[in-house]
C-alpha positions in Angstrom: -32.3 -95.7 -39.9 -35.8 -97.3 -40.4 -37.7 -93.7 -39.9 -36.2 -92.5 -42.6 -38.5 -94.9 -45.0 -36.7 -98.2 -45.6 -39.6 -100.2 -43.9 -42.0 -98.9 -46.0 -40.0 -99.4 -49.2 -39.5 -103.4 -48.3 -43.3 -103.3 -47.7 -44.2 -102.0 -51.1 -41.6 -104.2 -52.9 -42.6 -107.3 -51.1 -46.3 -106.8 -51.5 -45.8 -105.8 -54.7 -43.8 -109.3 -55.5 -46.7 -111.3 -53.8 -48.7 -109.8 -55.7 -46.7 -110.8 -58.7 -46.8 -114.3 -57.4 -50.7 -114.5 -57.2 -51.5 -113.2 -60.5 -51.7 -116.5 -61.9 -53.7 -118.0 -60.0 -56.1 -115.0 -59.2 -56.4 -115.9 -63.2 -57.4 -119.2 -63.4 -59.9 -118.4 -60.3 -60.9 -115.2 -62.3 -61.8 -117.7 -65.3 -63.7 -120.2 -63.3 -65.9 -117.5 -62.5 -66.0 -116.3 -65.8 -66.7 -119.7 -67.3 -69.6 -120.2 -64.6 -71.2 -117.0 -64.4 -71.9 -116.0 -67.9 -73.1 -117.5 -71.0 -71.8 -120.7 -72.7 -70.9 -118.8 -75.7 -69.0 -116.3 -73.6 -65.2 -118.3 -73.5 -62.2 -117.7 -70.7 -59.7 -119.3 -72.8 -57.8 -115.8 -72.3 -57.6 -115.8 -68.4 -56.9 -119.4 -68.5 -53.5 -119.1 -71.3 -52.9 -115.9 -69.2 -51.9 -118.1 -66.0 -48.6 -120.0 -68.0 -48.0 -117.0 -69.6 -47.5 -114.8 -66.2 -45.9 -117.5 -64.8 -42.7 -118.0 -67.1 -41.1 -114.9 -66.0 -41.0 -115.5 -62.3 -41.6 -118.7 -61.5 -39.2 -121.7 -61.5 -39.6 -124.2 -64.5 -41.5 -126.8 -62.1 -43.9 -124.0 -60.9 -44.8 -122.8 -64.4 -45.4 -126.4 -65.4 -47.8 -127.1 -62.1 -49.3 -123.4 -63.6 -49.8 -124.9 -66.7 -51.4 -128.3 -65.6 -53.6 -126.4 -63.5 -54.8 -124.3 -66.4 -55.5 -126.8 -68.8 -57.1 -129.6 -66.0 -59.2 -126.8 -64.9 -61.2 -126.0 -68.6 -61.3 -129.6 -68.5 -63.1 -129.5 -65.8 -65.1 -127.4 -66.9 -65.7 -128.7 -69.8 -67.2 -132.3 -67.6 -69.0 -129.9 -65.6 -70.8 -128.1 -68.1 -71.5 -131.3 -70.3 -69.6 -129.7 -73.5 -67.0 -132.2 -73.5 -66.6 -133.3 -77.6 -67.7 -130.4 -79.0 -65.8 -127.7 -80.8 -65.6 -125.0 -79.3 -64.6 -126.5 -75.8 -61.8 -129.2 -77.5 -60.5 -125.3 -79.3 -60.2 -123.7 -75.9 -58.4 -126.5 -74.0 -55.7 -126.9 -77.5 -55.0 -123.0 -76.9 -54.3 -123.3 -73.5 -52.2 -126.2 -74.0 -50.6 -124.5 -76.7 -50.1 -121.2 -74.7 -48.9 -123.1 -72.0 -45.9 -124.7 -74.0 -44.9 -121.0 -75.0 -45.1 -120.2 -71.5 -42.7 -123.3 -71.1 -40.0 -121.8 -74.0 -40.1 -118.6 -72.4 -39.3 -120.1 -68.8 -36.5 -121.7 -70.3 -34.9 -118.8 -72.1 -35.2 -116.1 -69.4 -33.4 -119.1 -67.1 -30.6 -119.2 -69.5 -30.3 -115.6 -69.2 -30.7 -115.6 -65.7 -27.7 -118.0 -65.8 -25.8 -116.2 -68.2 -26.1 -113.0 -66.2 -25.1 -114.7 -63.4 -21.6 -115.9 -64.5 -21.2 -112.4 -66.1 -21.7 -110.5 -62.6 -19.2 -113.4 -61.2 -16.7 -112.4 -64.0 -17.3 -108.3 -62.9 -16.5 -109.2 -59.4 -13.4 -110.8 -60.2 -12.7 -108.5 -62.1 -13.3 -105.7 -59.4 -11.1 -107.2 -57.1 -8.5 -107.9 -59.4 -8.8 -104.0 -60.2 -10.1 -102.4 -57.0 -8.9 -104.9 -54.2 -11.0 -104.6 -51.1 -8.3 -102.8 -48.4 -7.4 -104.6 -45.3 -9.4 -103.5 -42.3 -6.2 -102.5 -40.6 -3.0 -100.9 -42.4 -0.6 -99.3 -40.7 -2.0 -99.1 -37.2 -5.0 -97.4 -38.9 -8.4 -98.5 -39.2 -9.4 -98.8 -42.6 -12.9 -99.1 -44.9 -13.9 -98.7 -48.8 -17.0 -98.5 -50.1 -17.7 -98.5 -54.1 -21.5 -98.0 -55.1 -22.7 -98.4 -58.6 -25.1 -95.7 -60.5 -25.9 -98.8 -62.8 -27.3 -101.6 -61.7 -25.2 -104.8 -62.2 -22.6 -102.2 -62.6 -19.5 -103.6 -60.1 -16.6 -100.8 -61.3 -16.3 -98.0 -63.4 -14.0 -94.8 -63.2 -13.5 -94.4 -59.4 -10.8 -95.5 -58.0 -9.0 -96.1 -53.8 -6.3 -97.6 -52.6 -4.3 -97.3 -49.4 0.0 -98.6 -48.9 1.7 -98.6 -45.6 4.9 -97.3 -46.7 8.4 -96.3 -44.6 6.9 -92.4 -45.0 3.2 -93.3 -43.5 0.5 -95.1 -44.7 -0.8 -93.3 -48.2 -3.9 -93.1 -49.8 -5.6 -92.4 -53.1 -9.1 -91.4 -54.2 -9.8 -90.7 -57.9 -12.6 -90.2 -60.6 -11.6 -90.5 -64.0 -13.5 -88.6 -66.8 -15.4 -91.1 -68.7 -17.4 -94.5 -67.9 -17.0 -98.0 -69.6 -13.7 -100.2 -70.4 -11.6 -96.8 -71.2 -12.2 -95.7 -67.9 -11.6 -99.3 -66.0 -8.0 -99.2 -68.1 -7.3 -95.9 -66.6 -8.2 -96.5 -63.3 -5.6 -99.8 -63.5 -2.8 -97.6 -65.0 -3.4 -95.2 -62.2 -3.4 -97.5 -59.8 -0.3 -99.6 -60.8 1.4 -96.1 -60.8 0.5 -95.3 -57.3 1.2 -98.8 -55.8 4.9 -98.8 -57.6 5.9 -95.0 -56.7 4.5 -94.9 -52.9 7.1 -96.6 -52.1 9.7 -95.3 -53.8 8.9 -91.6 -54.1 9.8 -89.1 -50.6 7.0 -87.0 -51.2 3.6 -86.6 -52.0 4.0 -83.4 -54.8 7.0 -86.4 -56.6 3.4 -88.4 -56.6 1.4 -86.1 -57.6 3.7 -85.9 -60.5 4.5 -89.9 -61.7 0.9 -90.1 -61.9 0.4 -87.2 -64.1 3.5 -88.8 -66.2 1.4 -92.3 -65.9 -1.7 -90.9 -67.1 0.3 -88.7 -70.0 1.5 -91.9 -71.2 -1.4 -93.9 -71.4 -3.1 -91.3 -73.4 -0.2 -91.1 -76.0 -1.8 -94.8 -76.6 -5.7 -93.4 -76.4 -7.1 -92.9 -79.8 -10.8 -90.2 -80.3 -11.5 -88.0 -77.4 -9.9 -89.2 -74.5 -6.5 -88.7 -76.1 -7.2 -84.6 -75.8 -9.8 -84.5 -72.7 -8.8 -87.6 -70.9 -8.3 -86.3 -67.1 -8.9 -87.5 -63.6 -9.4 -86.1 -60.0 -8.1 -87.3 -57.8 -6.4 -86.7 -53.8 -3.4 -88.0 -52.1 -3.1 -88.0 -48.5 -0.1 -89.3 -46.6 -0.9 -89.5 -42.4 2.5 -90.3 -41.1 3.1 -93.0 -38.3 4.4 -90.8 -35.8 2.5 -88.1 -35.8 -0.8 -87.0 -35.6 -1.1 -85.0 -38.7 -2.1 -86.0 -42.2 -0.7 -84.0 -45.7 -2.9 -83.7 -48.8 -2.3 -83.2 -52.3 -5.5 -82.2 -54.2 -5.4 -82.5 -58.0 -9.2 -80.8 -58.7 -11.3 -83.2 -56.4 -13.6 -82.6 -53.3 -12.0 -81.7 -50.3 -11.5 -84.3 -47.8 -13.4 -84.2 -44.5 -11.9 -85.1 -40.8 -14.3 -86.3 -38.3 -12.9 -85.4 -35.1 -14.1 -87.8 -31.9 -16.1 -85.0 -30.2 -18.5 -84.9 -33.6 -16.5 -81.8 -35.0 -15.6 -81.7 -38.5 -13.5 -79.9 -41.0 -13.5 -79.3 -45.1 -9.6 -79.6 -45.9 -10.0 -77.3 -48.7 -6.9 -77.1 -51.2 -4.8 -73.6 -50.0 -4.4 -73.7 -54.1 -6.1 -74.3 -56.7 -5.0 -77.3 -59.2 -5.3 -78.8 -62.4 -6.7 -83.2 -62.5 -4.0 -85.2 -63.4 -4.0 -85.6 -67.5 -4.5 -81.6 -68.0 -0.6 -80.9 -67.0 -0.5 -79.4 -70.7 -2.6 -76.7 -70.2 -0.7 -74.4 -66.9 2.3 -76.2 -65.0 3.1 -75.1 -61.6 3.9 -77.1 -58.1 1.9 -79.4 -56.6 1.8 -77.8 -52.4 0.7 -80.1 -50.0 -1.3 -78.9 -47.1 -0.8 -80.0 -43.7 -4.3 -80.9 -40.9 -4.6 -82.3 -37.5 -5.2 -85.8 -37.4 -5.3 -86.7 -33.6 -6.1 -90.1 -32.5 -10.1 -90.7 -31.9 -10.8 -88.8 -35.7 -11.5 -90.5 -39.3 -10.5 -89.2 -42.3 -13.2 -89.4 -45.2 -12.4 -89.7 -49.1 -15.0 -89.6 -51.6 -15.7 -89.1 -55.4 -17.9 -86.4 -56.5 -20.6 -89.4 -57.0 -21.4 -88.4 -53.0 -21.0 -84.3 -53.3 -22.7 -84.3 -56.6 -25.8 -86.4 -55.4 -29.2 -84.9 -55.4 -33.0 -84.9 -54.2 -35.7 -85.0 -56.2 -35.7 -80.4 -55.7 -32.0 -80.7 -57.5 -30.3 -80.1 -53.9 -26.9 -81.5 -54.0 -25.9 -83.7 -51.2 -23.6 -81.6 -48.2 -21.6 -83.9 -46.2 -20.7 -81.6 -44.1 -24.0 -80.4 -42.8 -25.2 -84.2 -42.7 -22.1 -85.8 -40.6 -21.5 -82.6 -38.6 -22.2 -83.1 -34.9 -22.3 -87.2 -35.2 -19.8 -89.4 -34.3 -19.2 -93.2 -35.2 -17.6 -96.4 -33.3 -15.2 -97.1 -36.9 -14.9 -96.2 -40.5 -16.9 -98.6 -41.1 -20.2 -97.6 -39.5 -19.2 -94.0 -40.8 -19.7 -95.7 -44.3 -22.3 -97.6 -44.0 -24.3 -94.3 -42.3 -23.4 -92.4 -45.3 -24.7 -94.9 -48.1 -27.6 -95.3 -46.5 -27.9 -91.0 -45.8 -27.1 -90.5 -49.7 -29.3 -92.9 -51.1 -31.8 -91.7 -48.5 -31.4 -88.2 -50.0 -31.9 -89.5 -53.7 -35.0 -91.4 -53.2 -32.9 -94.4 -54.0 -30.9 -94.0 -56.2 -27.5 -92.8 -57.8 -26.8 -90.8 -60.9 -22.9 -91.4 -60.6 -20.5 -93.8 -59.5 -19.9 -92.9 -55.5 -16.4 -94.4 -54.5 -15.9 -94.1 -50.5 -12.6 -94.6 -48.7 -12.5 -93.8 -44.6 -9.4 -93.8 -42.2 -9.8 -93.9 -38.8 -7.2 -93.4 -36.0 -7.6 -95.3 -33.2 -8.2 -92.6 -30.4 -5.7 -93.1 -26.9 -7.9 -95.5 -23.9 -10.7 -95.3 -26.7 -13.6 -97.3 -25.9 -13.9 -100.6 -28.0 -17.4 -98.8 -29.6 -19.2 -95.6 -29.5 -22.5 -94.6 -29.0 -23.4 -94.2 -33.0 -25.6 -91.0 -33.2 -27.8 -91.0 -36.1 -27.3 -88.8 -38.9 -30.5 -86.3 -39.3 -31.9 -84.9 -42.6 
């Protein structure tokens, strides 16, 4: 995938933090040939009290310490050199460096706390995202199995988008949701939904009965929601069910993107909803049947599940992402290389970056005297 421009990006970011490196030093050299190039009254106390200062922010404690002694040795150096060692303005310049330098030394300190701070807080958000959104086991069900969950927010671990997948006595059944909403409202959801699913996949015959708990679930939990959620809380969301003895899989889609099966020869197909339907929280506003519709899942193809965080994704022209046009004609040794071809495609097509949370969940039947790995054929813009 390097053509696409990933080399060139690492380039300019690790230049670019050389760069950052040098700066205090190109300083202090900068000031030495200030200080011996231009007239005595002319000072490069500035350069010098610069080097600490640029320092602090990205360099360890010890290495803004050796940036300060370096500073402050070097105007006295100077200072010998030019034989103005005692007098005022020289003994002024060497106390401001020294000064700026312990500032620089505060501010190393502080942003190292913070550092450390935001370091146990993104160790608290992964626990937490597992806790919430448990990674799925890479087989389940005589099924191959991968998740993906990509942040729009950096530091961001978990938001509204859910997954999960259950081997149960009716198949093995998945779920792939978005609720409305971001922050700790939408986390609580997404648990409430997923307890729901976990307790009635089991239990429940069908995937319409489902369909339904969760909509009770989610009806519930916003009897306990307080401001807007309580009247526009909703969530998209699919169910799928791919039964173990046959080689078809039945979905239930509650307002969400249409599922796509990858086929082994590289075909694919949208499994567009025969009907239209409500997200789960808006059963208030029309009630009718959830109809589950019924596609070919033969052994060699993948299923795909995503949040709109992958249809919805655009280029800098506004052009939303197409899955179908980008995966069509390509095939992959495992749901898991699909994945990781499709994170890289997407944030490939933004430029970098996401402007939702893009939740990916893949389901791969293992095709008959299938080789252990396929030739993976890159996906083209």
């Amino acid at each position: 995938m390097a053509q696409y421009g990933g080399d060139e990006g690492f380039r300019r970011n690790t230049g670019g933090r050389v760069l950052v490196l040098l700066l205090p030093w190109l300083m202090i050299i900068a000031g030495v040939v200030f200080d011996l190039f231009t007239p005595e009254a002319y000072r490069a106390s500035p350069l010098f009290a610069a080097a600490p200062l640029l320092a602090a922010p990205f360099y360890t404690w010890r290495g803004t310490v050796v940036a300060m002694v370096v500073s402050v040795l070097t105007v006295l150096g100077l200072n010998v050199y030019n034989g103005t060692v005692g007098q005022v303005p020289p003994a002024t310049e060497v106390f401001t460096v020294l000064t700026v330098s312990v500032v620089a030394l505060y501010i190393n300190r502080v942003l190292r706390r913070s550092g450390e701070r935001l370091a146990s807080a993104r160790v608290i958000a992964e626990a937490a995202q597992l806790a919430v959104l448990p990674e799925p086991a890479e087989r389940i069900g005589g099924l191959h199995v991968a998740a993906r969950y990509e942040a729009a927010q950096a530091d961001a671990f978990i938001g509204g988008d859910l997954y999960a997948v259950q081997d149960t006595v009716f198949g093995v059944r998945l779920v792939v949701g978005d609720v409305r909403g971001k922050g700790l409202d939408a986390v609580a959801t997404v648990a409430v939904l997923l307890g729901a699913f976990r307790e009635v996949a089991d239990e429940e015959s069908s995937l319409e009965t489902i369909a339904q708990r969760l909509e009770r679930a989610l009806a519930r939990e916003h009897t306990r929601a307080h401001g807007l959620d309580e009247v526009e809380g909703f969530t998209t969301a699919v169910l799928a069910e791919i039964p173990h003895d046959g080689g078809r899989v039945r979905i239930v889609n509650r307002g969400h993107p249409p599922p796509i099966v990858l086929y082994a020869d590289g075909a694919l197909d949208m499994l567009e909803p025969s009907q239209d339907a409500l997200p789960l929280g808006m059963g208030d506003l029309a009630r009718w049947p959830d109809r589950a519709d019924d596609a070919p899942f033969p052994p060699g193809a993948t299923l795909l599940l995503y949040t709109d965080g992958l249809s919805e994704a655009r280029d800098r022209h506004g052009t939303f992402y197409d899955p179908q046009a980008r995966l069509g004609g390509h095939v992959f040794p495992g749901p898991d290389e699909l994945l990781d071809t499709v994170v890289a495609d997407v944030r490939r097509h933004t430029g970098g970056g996401l402007t939702d949370d893009m939740a990916l969940l893949a389901v791969g039947r293992p095709g008959v005297r299938q080789p252990a790995r396929r030739r993976t054929l890159p996906v083209v813009p």
